[in-house]
matplotlib code that plots the C-alpha trace (Angstrom):
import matplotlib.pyplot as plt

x = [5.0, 7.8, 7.8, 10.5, 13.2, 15.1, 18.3, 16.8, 15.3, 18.5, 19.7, 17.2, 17.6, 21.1, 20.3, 17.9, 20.9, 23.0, 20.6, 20.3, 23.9, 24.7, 21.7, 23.5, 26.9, 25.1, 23.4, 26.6, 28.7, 26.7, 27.4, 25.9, 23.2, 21.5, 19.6, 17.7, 16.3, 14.0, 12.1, 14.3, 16.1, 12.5, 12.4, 15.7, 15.0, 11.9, 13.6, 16.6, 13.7, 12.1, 15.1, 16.2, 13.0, 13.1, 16.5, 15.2, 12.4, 14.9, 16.7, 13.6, 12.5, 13.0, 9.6, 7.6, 5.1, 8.0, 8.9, 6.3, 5.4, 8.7, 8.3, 5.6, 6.7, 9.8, 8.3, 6.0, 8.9, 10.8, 7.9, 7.0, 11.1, 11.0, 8.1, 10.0, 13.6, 12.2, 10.4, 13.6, 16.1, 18.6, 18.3, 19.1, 22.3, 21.1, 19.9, 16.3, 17.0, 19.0, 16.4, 15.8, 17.5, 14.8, 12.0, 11.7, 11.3, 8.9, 6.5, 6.7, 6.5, 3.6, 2.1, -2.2, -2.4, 1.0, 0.0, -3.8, -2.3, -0.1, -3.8, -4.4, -1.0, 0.7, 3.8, 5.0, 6.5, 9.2, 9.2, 11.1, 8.4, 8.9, 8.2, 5.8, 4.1, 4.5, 2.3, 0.2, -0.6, -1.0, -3.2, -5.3, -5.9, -6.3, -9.3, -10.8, -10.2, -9.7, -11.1, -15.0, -14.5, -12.6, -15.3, -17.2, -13.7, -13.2, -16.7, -16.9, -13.2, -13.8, -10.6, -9.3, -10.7, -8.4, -9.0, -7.2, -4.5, -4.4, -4.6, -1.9, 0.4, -0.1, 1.1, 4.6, 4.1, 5.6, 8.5, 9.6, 12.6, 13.2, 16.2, 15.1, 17.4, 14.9, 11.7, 11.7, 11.6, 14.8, 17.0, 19.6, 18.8, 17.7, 14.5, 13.7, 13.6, 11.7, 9.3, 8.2, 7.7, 5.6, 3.4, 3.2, 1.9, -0.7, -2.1, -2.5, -4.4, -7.4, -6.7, -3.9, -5.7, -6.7, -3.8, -1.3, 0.8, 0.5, 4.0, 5.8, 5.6, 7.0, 9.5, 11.0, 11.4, 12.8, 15.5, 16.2, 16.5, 18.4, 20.8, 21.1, 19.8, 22.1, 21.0, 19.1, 16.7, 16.7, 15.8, 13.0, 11.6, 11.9, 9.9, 7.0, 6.7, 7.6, 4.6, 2.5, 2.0, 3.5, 1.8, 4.1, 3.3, 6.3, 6.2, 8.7, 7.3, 5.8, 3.4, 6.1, 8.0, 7.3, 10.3, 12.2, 13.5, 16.5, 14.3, 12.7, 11.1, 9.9, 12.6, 13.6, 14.9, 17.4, 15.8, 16.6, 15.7, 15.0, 14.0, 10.9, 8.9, 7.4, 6.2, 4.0, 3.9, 1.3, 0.8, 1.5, -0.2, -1.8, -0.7, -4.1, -4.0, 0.0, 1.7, 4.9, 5.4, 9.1, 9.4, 12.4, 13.2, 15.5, 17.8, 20.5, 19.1, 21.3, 19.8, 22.6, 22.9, 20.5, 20.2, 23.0, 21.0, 18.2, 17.5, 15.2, 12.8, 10.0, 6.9, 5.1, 1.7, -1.8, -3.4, -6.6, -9.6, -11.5, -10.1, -9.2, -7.0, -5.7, -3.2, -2.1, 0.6, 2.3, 1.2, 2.6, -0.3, 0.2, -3.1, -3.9, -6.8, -6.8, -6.8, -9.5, -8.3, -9.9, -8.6, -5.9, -8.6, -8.3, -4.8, -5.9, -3.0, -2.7, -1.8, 0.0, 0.8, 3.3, 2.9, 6.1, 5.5, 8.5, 9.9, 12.7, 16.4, 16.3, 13.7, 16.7, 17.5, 21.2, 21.6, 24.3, 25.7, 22.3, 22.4, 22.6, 22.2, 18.0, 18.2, 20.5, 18.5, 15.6, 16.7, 17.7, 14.5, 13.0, 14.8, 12.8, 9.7, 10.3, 10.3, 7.0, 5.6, 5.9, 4.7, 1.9, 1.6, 2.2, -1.0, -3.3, -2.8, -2.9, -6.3, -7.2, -6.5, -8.7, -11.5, -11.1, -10.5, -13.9, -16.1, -15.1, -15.7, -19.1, -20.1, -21.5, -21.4, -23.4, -24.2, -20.5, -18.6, -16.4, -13.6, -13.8, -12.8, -9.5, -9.4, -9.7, -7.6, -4.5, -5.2, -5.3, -2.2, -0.6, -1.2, -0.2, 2.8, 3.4, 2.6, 4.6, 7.8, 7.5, 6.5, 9.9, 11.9, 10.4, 11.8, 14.9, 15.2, 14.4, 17.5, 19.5, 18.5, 19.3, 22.3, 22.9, 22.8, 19.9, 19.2, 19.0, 16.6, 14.7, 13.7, 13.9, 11.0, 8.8, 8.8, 7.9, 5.4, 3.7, 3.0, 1.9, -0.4, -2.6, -3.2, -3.6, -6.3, -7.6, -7.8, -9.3, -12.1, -12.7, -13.6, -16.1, -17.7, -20.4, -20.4, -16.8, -17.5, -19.9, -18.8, -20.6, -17.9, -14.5, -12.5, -13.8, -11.8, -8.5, -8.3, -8.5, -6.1, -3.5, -3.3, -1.6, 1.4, 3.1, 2.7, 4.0, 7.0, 8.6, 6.8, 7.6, 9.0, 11.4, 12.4, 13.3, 14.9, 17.1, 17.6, 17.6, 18.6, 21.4, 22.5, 22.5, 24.9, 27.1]
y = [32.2, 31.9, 29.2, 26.5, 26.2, 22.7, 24.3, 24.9, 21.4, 19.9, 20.9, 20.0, 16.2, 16.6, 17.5, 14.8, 12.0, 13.0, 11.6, 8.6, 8.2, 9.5, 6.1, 3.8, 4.7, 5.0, 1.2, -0.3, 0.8, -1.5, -4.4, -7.2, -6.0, -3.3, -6.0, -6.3, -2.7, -3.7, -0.8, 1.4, -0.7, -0.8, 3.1, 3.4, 1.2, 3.2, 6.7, 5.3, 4.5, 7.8, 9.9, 8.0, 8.5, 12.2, 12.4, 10.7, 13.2, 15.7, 14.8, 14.4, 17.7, 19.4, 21.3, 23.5, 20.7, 18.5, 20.9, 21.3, 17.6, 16.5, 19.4, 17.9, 14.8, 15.7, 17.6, 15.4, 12.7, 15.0, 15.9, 12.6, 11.5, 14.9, 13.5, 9.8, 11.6, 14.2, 11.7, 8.4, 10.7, 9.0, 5.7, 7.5, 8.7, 12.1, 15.3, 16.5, 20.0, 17.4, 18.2, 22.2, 23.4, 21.5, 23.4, 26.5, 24.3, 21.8, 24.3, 26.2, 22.5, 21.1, 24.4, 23.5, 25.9, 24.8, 21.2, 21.9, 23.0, 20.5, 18.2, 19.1, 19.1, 17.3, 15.7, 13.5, 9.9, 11.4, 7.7, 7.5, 6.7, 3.1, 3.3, 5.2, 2.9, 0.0, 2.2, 3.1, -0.4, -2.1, 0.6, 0.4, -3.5, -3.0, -0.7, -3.0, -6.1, -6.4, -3.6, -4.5, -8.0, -6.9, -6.5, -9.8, -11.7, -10.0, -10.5, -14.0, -14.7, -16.6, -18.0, -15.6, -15.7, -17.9, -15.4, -12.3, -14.5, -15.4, -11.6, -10.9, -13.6, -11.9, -8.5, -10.3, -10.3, -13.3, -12.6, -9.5, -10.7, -13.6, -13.1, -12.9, -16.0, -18.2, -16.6, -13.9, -10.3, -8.8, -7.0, -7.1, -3.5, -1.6, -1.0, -4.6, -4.4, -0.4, -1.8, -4.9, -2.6, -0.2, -3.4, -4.4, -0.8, -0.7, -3.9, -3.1, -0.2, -2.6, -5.3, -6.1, -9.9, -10.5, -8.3, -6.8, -10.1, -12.2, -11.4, -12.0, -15.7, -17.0, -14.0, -15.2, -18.7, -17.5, -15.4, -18.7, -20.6, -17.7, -17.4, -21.3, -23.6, -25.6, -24.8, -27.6, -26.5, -23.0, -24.0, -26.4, -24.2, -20.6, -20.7, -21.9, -19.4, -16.5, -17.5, -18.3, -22.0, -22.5, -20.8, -20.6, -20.5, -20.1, -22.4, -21.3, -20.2, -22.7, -23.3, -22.5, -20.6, -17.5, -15.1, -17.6, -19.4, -21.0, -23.2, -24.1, -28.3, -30.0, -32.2, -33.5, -37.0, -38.3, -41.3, -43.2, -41.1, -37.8, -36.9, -37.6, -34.7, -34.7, -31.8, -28.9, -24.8, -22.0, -18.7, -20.4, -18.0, -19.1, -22.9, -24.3, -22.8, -23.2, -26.2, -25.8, -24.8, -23.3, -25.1, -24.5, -27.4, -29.0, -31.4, -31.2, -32.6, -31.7, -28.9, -27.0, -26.4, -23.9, -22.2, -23.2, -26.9, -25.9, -26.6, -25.6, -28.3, -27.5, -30.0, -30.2, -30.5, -30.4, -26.4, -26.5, -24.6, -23.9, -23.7, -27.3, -29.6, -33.0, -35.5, -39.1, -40.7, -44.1, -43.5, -39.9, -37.2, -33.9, -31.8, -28.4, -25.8, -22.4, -20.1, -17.5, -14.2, -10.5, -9.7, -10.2, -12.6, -14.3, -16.1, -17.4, -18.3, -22.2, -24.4, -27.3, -30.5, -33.3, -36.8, -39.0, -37.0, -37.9, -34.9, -36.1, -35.6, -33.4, -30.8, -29.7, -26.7, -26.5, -30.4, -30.9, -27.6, -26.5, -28.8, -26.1, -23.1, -22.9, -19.9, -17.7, -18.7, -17.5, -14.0, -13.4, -13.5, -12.1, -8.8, -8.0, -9.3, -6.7, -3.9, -5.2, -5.4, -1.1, -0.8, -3.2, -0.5, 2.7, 1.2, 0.6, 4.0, 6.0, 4.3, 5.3, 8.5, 9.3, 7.6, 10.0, 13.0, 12.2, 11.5, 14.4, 16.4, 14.9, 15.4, 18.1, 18.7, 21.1, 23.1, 23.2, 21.0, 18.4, 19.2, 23.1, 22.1, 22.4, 19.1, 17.1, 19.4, 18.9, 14.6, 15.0, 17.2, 14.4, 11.2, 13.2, 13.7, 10.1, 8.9, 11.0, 10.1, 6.7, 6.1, 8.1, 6.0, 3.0, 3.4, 4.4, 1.1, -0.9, 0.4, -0.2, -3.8, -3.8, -3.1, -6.0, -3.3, -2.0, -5.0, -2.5, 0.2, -2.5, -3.3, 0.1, 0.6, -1.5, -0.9, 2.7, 2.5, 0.1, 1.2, 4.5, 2.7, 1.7, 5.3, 6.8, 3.9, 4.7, 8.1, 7.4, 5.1, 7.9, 10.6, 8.3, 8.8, 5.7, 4.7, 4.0, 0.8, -0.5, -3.0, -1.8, 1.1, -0.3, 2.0, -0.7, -3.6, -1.2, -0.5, -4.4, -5.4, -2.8, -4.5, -7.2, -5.2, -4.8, -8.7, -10.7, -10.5, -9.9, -9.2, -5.5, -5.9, -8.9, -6.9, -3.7, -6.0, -8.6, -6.9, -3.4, -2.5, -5.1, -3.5, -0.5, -1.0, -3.4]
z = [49.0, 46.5, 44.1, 44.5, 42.2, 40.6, 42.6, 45.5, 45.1, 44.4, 47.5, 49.9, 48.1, 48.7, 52.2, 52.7, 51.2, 53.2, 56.3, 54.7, 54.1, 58.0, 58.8, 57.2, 58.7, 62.5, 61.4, 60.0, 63.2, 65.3, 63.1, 63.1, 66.3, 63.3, 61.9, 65.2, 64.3, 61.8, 62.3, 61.6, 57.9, 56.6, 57.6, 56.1, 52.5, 52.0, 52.4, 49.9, 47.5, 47.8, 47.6, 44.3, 42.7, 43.9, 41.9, 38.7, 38.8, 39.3, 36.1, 34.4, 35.0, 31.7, 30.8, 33.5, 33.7, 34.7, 37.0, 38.8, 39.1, 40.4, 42.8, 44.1, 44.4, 46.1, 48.7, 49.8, 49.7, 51.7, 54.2, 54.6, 55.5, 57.9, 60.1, 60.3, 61.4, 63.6, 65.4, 65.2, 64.9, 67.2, 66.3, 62.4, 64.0, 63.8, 66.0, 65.9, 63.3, 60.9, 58.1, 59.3, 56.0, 54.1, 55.7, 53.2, 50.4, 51.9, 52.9, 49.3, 47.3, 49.8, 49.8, 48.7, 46.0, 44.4, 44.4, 43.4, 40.2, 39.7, 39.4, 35.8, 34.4, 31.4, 30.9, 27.5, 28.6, 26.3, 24.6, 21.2, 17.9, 17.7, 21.8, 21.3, 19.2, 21.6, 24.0, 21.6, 20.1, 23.7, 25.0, 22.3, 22.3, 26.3, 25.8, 22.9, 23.7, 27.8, 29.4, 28.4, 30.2, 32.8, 35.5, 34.5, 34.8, 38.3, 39.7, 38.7, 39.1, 35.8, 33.6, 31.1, 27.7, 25.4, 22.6, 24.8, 25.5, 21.9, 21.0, 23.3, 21.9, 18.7, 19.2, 20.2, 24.1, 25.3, 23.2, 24.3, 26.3, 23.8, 21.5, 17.8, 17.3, 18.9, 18.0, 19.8, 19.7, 21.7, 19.4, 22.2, 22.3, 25.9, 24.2, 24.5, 28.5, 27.8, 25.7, 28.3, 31.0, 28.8, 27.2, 31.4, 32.1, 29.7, 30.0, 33.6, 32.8, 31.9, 34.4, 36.6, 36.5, 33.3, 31.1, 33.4, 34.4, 31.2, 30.7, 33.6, 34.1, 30.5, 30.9, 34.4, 32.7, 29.3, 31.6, 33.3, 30.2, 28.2, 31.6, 32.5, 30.1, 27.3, 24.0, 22.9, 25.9, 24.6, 21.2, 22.0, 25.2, 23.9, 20.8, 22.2, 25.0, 22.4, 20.4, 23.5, 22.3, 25.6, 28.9, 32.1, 35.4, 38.2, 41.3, 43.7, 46.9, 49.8, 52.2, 55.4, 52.8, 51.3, 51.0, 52.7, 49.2, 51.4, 53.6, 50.4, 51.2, 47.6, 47.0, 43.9, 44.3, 41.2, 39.5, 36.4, 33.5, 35.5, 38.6, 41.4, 42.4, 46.0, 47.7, 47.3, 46.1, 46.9, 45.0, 41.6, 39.3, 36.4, 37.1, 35.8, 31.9, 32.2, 30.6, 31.8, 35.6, 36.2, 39.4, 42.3, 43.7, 46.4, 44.5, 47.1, 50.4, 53.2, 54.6, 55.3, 51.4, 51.5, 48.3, 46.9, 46.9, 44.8, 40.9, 38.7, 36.5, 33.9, 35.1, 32.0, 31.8, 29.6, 30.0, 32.2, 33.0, 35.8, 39.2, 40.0, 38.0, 39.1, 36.6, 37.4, 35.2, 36.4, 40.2, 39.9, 41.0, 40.2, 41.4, 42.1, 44.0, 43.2, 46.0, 46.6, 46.6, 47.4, 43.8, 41.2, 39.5, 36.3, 36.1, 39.6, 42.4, 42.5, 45.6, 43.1, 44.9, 43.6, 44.4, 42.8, 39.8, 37.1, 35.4, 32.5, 33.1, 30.0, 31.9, 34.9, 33.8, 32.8, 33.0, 35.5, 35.1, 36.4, 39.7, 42.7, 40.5, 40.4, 43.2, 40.7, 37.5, 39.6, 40.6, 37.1, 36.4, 39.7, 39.4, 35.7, 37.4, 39.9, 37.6, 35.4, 39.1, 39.6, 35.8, 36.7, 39.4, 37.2, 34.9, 37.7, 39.4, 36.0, 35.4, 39.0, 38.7, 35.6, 37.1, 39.4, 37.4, 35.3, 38.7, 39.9, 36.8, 36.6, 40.4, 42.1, 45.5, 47.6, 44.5, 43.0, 41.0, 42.9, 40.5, 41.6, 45.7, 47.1, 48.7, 45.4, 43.5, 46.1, 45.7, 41.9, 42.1, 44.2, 42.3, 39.4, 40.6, 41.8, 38.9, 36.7, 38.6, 38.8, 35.1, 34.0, 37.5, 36.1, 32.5, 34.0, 35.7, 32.8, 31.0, 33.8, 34.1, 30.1, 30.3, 33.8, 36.5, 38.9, 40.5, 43.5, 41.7, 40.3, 44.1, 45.3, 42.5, 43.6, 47.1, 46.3, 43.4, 44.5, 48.6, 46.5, 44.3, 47.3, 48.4, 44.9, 43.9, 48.2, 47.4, 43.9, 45.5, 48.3, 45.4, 44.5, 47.7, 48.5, 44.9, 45.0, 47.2, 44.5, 42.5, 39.8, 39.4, 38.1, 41.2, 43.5, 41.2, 41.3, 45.0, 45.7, 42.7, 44.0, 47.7, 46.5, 44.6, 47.5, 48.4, 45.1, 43.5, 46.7, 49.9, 50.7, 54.1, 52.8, 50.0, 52.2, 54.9, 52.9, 49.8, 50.0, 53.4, 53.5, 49.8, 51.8, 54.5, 52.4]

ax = plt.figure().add_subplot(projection="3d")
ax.plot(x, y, z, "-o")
ax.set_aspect("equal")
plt.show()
């Protein structure tokens, strides 16, 4: 078989747009009827998201290691968009042999051998020296300082250690999207956004829990404050989350409400002096070592606001341990359980209840410029948590895959090295690839959202890299054969930490539904 080319792959991507592009015409002709077909938008957003990471591998592909990886990846993108068309093809506004002139280099690209070989290939991040560095320097504290307690935290879903969040304050994490003006480290540069995403991805490499997501939360507030707040809030807020004096949890989402933020219910009712929180949030991570909980509340309360009535306001409160916490001030309760969870242990998700609970007027985000604003200041910062969310993923799958790689190098089987068999050589070859592409997409992104654009790519990202993530840290487990499902081998912690990527920051199927497909046909 002849081995594909870039311009032969080119074209078949070209090929394969133009599908897309010909769904999105046959959905936006039926107006307002195509959002009944949810089937086929979440069909439609996950192709989009494919394709665009098929053309940044494309562009990527400058060495023969490249090369071959983003050939790999594309034709299993390709294969895998073949099989949805061939079998949906009219409800994509197309005929059954739309993707026929694809054929030649999906069989070449997906051919066993060619993907076997793609298993022990190489390819630089192509990261600048002072990037480079960043990498470096997080990796390293990861493998000394968060990997060795890693499993313990997980088994015994215990709090994380004060002294790695300490360690991490001190290598300048919190700051990273804080302008140097107020503590911070942003230059202002597009290496600020680059150099979160690649502090996110190795931190995840020890622990999603426990390293991974320490960022996120102060950085979605800080974007709020740096977006929305007046400056005296900036100036008393945004130093203390850049040195990690102050933790942050986010409380946005509700019982009845998950993706839902419009129908949001806890209502912030004006009183003198500030404001009277009633109501209650779920999934606030890290909520019990936080003191100060970003929370979206409904300030306006006529319902047919909608989002355009919500506000934010930072509850402050003392940091605590454990899983439980529970505060009374003046009759005001503010209480919350943490929520058991198959993984993701360590910041532990909070159910956080609010009973009267005071916040000052001088905590609404914005003052009275901020009133009705919250859901905007949110997204702001929603979009970058998106993109930490498929380097969260990028981490956890490159760790999965050299697990992998070393069990299977260590492992005989029926007299032969694991390694040596075809069927592990083509999984290898596979999660190489996948991870290869969406490291470079993922970069790509975060220079977008530097510069105020990729809000789309951003979610386009993590729909991909993180659905992949569950089959590369399946796959992962499923070389491991029966000890895999130990919990004694560290696989067993990735495959249940990489469920929930597709889950937070955006459930998947919202994301796909209201955000990209609707970006799509606009």
């Amino acid at each position: 078989m002849v081995s594909p080319s870039l311009e032969h792959a080119r074209a078949a991507v070209t090929v394969a747009e133009a599908v897309v592009d010909q769904a999105c015409d046959h959905l936006r002709s039926q107006g307002a009827a195509a959002h009944d077909d949810q089937a086929t938008l979440y069909a439609v957003s996950h192709a989009a998201a494919a394709l665009a990471m098929a053309t940044s591998a494309l562009d990527r592909a400058e060495s023969p290691a490249e090369s071959h990886l983003a050939h790999v990846l594309i034709g299993r993108v390709l294969a895998d968009l073949a099989g949805t068309v061939w079998s949906q093809y009219e409800r994509w506004g197309a005929t059954a042999d739309v993707l026929d002139p694809v054929r030649e280099y999906v069989a070449a690209s997906t051919d066993p051998a060619f993907v076997a070989a793609a298993a022990s290939l190489r390819a630089d991040a192509g990261l600048a020296d002072d990037l480079g560095l960043v990498a470096d320097t997080f990796r390293r504290f990861a493998a000394e300082q968060i990997a060795p307690r890693a499993e313990h935290i997980h088994r015994t879903d215990a709090d994380i250690p004060d002294d790695l969040i300490a360690g991490v304050a001190e290598l300048g994490c919190f700051g990273l999207s804080i302008p140097e003006a107020y503590g911070g480290f942003a230059s202002g540069t597009q290496d600020d956004q680059l150099a979160m995403v690649i502090a996110t991805e190795e931190l995840s490499r020890a622990s999603l829990g426990a390293g991974g997501s320490l960022i996120t939360r102060p950085e979605i507030l800080a974007r709020a404050l740096e977006a929305g707040g007046t400056e005296e809030q900036k100036r008393r807020w945004l130093p203390s989350i850049a040195s990690g004096e102050t933790l942050c949890a986010v409380a946005v989402t509700e019982p009845d409400h998950g993706s839902d933020v419009a129908g949001l219910k806890v209502a912030a009712t004006p009183v003198e002096g500030g404001w009277m929180l009633n109501g209650t949030k779920t999934w606030c991570t890290f909520a019990g070592k936080a003191e100060a909980l970003m929370v979206l509340a409904r300030t306006d309360p006529d319902p047919s606001a909608g989002h355009r009535g919500l506000s934010i306001l930072i509850v402050e409160k003392p940091a605590d341990a454990g899983h439980a916490f529970r505060h009374g001030v003046d009759g005001g309760v503010l209480e919350g359980r943490a929520i058991p969870t198959l993984g993701y242990r360590g910041m532990h998700s909070f159910e956080v209840s609010f009973t009267d609970w005071f916040v000052p007027e001088a905590n609404l985000i914005g003052g009275e410029d901020g009133l009705g604003r919250g859901f905007y200041l949110q997204m702001a910062g929603f979009e970058n948590g998106r993109i930490q969310t498929a380097a969260r993923a990028v981490g956890v799958m490159d760790r999965a895959f050299e697990l992998a790689t070393d069990y299977a190098t260590e492992r005989s089987v029926f007299g032969a090295p694991l390694i040596d068999t075809q069927l592990t050589q083509v999984k290898l070859g596979l999660m190489n690839a996948v991870i290869w592409a969406s490291r470079q997409y993922t970069y790509e992104v975060a220079r977008r959202l530097a510069r105020s654009e990729g809000a789309l790519d951003a979610a386009m990202a993590k729909a991909f890299v993180c659905k992949w993530a569950e089959w590369v840290t399946r796959e992962s487990l499923q070389i491991h054969g029966g000890m895999g499902y130990a919990e004694e081998y560290e696989i067993s912690r990735l495959f249940v930490d990489a469920r929930v990527l597709s889950i937070f920051e955006g459930a998947d199927e919202t994301l796909c539904l209201k955000l990209i497909a609707r970006r799509l046909l606009a």
